[in-house]
Phi, psi and omega in degrees: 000307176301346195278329244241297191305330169280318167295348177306298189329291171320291194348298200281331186282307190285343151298314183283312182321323197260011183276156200234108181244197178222136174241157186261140197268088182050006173093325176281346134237117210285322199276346167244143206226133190260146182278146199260169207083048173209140144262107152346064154333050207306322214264024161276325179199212216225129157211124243202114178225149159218209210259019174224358169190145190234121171229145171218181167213140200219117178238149198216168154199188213225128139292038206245159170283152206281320160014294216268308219277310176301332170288292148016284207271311191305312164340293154329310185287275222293340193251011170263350185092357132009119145246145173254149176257321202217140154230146172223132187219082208255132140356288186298316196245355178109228210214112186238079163315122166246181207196130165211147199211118170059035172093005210238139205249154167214075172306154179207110180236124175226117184226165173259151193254212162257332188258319200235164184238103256249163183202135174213114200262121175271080192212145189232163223222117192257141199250172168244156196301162194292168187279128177261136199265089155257136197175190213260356190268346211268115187283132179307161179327278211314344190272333181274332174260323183122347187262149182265129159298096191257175223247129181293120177266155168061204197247188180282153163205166170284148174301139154280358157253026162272128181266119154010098217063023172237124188254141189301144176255157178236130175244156178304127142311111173283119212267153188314155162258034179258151173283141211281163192267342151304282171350255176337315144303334159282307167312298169332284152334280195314310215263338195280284182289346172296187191193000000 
């Protein structure tokens, strides 16, 4: 009889062990989500917010095949509205996904350790600007900085000493050399976390 009640027991522990839950990634990003069997590392890792961007790098581990576990977050990603950009996959550094959604950038670096098999999600959050309180208590610009805007007088009109056959030269734009804020955050990461 104790023999039927243990093995029941087991059963059931290796039935619950293998149900595919979901974790939310520590809260600071609602749209991604960790595959369950990963623990949470707070003194492996970092997150750094202000009132115009929220970036972290969140690291967890494990017992999972590292495999398994990089198909698991893309599936996951990719069903979050998740894009992928890159998958890179070496012997030496693991398994590295970047993924961007709305402008907003995401690594997923998974590697082994000697004991546990490590998922360190790398990802930043462009915030949106604070609410400006418009209402009937709200004192027009000028009144609140003291400046007058000033105002364009009389209507558009055509030049009168443009002469009839002469053509405008134009020169091209240049287009900016800064890097887009998706970049510039992939860089970060990259430059932050590398070892």
């Amino acid at each position: 009889m104790t023999t039927k009640i243990f093995a029941t027991a087991v059963i059931m522990m290796f039935a619950t062990g293998c149900a595919t839950t979901t974790t939310v990634a520590r809260r600071q990003f609602e749209d991604i989500s960790v595959p369950s069997g990963l623990t949470y590392q707070p003194n492996d890792s970092v997150v750094i917010e202000s009132p115009t961007v929220k970036a972290a790098q969140l690291v967890y581990r494990g017992r999972l095949e590292p495999v398994t576990l990089g198909d698991a977050m893309r599936t996951r990603l990719e069903a979050g509205g998740w894009r992928p950009v890159s998958r890179i996959t070496t012997t030496k550094d693991g398994i590295r996904q970047v993924f961007e959604k709305d402008g907003n950038a995401l690594e997923v670096h998974i590697y082994e350790g000697v004991w546990y098999t490590y998922l360190a999600i790398s990802a930043s959050e462009t915030l949106p600007p604070a609410p400006v309180q418009i209402g009937s208590d709200t004192p027009p610009a000028s009144v609140a900085t003291g400046v007058e805007e000033p105002k364009a007088v009389g209507t558009a009109t055509a030049s009168s000493d443009f002469q009839s056959g002469t053509v405008m030269e134009s020169r091209p734009v240049q287009p900016k050399s800064e890097p887009t804020f998706t970049q510039r955050m992939k860089d970060f990461f990259t430059n932050l976390f590398t070892w």
